[in-house]
N, C-alpha and C positions, 0 to 999 in steps of 0.2 A: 326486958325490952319487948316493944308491941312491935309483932314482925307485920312488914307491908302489905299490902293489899295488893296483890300481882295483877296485873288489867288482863284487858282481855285482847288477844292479838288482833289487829286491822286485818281487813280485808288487802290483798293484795289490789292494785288497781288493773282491773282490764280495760286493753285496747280497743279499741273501737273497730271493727270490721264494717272496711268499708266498700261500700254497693260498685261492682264494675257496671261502668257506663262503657258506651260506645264513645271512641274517639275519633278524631279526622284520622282519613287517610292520609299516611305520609306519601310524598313523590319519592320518585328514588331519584339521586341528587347525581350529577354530573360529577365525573373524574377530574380534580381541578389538575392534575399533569397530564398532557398528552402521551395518547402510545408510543410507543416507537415501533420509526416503520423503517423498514428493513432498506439499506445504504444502495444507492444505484453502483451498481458494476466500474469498476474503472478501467477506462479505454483500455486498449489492449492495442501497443507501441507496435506499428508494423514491421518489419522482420524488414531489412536493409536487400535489394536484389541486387545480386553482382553478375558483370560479365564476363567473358570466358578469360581463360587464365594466361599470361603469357608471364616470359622474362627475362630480366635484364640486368645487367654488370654494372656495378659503379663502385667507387673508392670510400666515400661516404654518403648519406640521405642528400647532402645539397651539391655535390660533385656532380657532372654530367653524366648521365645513364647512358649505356650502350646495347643493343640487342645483342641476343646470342650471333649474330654472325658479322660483330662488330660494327653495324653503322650507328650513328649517333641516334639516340631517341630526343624526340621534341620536349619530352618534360622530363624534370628529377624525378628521383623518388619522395623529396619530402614536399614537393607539388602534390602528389596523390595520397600521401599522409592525411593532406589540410583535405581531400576530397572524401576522408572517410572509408579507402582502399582499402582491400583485405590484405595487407602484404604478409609475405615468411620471408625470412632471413635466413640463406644457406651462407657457410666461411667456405673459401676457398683458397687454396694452396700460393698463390701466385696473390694475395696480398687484398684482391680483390672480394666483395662481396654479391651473391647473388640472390638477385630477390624473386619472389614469386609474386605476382600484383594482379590483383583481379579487383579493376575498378568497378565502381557503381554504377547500373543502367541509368541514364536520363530518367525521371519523372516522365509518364505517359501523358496525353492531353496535348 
C-alpha cells in the first residue's frame, strides 16, 4: 500500500490589531433614584402642667367629693378624670376613699 502524502499544516489565522482611536466623551449620567434625605424631627408632645395639689373624700369617682374638713366640693372626682387630672388613690379605714388631684393649669393666652 502507497502511504499518504501528509500536507503541510495551515497557518493559524491572526487577528487583526486594531488602531485606538480617540472617542467622544462620555457625560457622567445622573442617579436615576434620589438620595435620601435624612427624616425632619417629630414634634415633641408638651409635658401636660398641673396645679397645686389638694384633696378630697368621696365613696366612689361619680359620688360627691368632700374636702378634708368636710364641706362639699363643686366637682366629682371623675369630672377631673375627663379634665386629664393627676389623681392618686389613697384606701381608707372608714370605707371612704382619698384622692390626691392636681388638676391642669388653664392654657396661657
Amino acid at each position: 500500500m502507497a502511504k499518504k502524502k501528509v500536507g503541510r499544516k495551515k497557518p493559524a489565522k491572526r487577528s487583526k490589531v486594531v488602531k485606538p482611536r480617540r472617542g467622544r466623551l462620555v457625560k457622567p449620567q445622573r442617579p436615576t433614584k434620589r438620595r435620601r434625605t435624612a427624616k425632619p424631627p417629630k414634634p415633641k408632645t408638651p409635658k401636660p402642667e398641673y396645679g397645686p395639689a389638694f384633696f378630697l373624700t368621696a365613696e366612689s369617682d361619680t359620688a360627691p367629693a368632700f374636702e378634708l374638713d368636710a364641706t362639699p366640693h363643686p366637682k366629682t372626682i371623675q369630672s377631673y378624670r375627663l379634665e386629664n387630672a393627676d389623681i392618686r388613690e389613697f384606701e381608707e379605714l372608714d370605707g371612704k376613699i382619698l384622692y390626691k388631684v392636681k388638676p391642669l393649669k388653664p392654657p396661657r393666652g
